[in-house]
N, C-alpha and C positions, 0 to 999 in steps of 0.2 A: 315222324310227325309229332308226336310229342315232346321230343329233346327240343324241335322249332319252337312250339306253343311255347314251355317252359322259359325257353330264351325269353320269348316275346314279351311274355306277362313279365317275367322279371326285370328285362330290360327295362319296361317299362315303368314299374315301382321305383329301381334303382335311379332313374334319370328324374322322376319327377319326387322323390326324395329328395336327392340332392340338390335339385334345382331350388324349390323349397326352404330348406335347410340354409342354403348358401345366402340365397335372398334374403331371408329373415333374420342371418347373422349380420348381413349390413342395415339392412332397417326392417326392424321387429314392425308388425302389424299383426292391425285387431282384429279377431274374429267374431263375428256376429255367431250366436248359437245357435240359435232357432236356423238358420241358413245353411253351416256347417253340420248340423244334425239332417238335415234334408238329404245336404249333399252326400252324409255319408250309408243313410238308406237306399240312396240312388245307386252309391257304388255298392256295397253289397248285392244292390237286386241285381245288377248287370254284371258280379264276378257268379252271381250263380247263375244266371241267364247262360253267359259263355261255357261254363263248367257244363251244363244241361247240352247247350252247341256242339260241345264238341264230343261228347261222351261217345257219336260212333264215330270220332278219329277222322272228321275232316268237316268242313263248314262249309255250306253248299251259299248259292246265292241267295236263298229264300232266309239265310240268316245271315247274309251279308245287309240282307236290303232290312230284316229286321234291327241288325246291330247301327246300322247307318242313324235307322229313323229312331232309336235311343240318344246318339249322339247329336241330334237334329232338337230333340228334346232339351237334350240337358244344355247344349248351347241355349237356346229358347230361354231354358230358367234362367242362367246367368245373364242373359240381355236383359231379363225383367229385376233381376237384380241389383243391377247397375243400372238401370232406365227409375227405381223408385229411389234409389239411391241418391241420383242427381235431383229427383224431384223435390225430396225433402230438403238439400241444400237450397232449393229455390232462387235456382242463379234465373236469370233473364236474359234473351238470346237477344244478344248485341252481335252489331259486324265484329265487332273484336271478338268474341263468344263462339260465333259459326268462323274466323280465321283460324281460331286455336286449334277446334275442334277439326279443320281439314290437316292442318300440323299434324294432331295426333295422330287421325287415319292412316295419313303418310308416312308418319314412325313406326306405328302398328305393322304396319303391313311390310314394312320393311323389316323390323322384327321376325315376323311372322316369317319371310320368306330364309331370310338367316338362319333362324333354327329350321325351317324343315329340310336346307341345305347340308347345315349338321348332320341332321338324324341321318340324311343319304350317307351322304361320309361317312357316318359311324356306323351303317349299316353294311356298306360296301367294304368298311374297312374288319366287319364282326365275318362276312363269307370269305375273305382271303386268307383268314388265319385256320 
């Protein structure tokens, strides 16, 4: 149970490292501080939250439905983030405006379903070996 966790969290650094990493070698972006210091209290609360989870050696669903509603959270921030975001730009919703914006949905989400396609793959290809 632990060699699993261990995979897990690491997995997880290692991919979103690199992801990261890789991205920002093709086009470097800026970090807001005030935002990424947020975010980075949020992750420490929630790697000792889970440290705490797991300490008797398995996570029940009453810290499943806690870790959920973290994750429900921290999506929330970043909607607000990107929602004030756009506001200060002070674009104006035009039919061309709400056209783009269904585009992106549709690329997002298509994104979105690709990598979590990945992750199966890579997860299915990390228990064969």
């Amino acid at each position: 149970a632990d060699m699993s966790l261990g995979n897990a969290i690491g997995s997880t650094i290692c991919n979103t490292g690199l992801i990261l990493g890789i991205s920002n070698l093709i086009s470097p972006s800026k970090i807001n501080s005030r935002i990424y210091n947020i975010k980075a209290v949020m992750m420490v609360c929630c790697i000792v939250v889970l440290m705490f989870m797991a300490h008797d050696g398995k996570i029940d669903i009453r810290d499943t439905i806690l870790l959920l509603m973290g994750l429900t959270f921290y999506i929330l921030i970043n909607l607000l983030e990107v929602d004030i975001k756009k506001n200060s730009n002070n674009r104006k919703n035009s039919v061309k405006n709400i056209a783009i914006k269904s585009k992106e949905i549709r690329m997002n989400g298509l994104k979105f379903i690709t990598g979590a396609g990945f992750v199966i793959i890579g997860s299915r290809m990390l228990f064969l070996t």
